[in-house]
N, C-alpha and C positions, 0 to 999 in steps of 0.2 A: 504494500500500500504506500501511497506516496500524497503526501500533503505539502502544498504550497501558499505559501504568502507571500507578502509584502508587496501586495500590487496595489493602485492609486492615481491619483490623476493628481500632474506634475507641470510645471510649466517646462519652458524648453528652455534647455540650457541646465535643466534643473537633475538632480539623481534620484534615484530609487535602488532599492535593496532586495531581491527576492531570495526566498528558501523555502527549501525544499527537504521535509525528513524521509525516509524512506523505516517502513518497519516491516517485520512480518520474517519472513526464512528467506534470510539472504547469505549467498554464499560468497566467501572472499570482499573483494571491496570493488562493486560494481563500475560500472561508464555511467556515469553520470549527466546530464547536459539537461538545454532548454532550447525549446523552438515555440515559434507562435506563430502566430493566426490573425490575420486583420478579416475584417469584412469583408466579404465576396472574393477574396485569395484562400491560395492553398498555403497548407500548414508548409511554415519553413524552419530551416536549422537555423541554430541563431550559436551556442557553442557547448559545447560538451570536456570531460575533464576524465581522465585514464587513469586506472589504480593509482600505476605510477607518478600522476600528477600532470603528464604532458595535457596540455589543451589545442584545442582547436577550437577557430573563431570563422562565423560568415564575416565577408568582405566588411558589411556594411555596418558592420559594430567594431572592428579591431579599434584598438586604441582609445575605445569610449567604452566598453566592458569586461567583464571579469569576474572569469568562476572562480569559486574554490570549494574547499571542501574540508570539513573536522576531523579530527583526527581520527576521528571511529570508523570515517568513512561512509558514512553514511545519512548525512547533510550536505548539501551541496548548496551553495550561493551565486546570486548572478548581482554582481555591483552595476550599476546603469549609471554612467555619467555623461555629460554635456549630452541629453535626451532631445531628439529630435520630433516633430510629429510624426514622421513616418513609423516611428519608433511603435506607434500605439497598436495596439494587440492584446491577445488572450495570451497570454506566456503559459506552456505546458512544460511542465517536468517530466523528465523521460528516463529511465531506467531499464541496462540493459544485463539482467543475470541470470545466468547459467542457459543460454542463449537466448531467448523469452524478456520480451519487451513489455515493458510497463510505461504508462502514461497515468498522469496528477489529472487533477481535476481541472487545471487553469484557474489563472489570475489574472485581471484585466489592468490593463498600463493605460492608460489613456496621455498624453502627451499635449497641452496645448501651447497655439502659436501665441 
């Protein structure tokens, strides 16, 4: 099961904080990450984060975001700074263990100009 917060409506330029716990029978310390969803688009990647901590970022966030994740492994964070409109969305949490994909309920970002 996978729980997410920290979603909100933010001015632009402005930051936000999402997280994400993960509970239930997990094995090891899963792939983590977050993609969203605007209105009348398809769900997209946005970045995700590997046991070992490597990350990967869509184009259109590097340098403006930032997962991480505790030590347990099994929280995972998305820092959002300098938030554009385009930004806005359903933010899903996504978990991937023991090859069986899980998705959060979504958080909604809203972004205004």
């Amino acid at each position: 099961q996978l729980q997410a917060s920290g979603g909100g409506l933010v001015q632009a330029g402005g930051s936000l904080r999402l997280s994400c716990a993960a509970s239930g029978s997990i094995f090891g310390i899963p792939v983590m990450g977050w993609h969203r969803q605007a209105p009348g688009k398809q769900r997209e990647f946005v970045a995700r984060i590997f046991s070992g901590g490597t990350t990967n970022y869509a184009d259109s966030v590097k340098g403006r975001f930032t997962i991480s994740r505790d030590n347990d492994g099994n929280t995972v964070y998305l820092q959002m700074n300098s938030l554009k409109p385009e930004d806005t969305s359903v933010y899903y949490c996504n978990m991937v263990n023991k090859g069986l994909s899980y998705w959060g309920q979504g958080t909604q970002v809203t972004v205004s100009s």
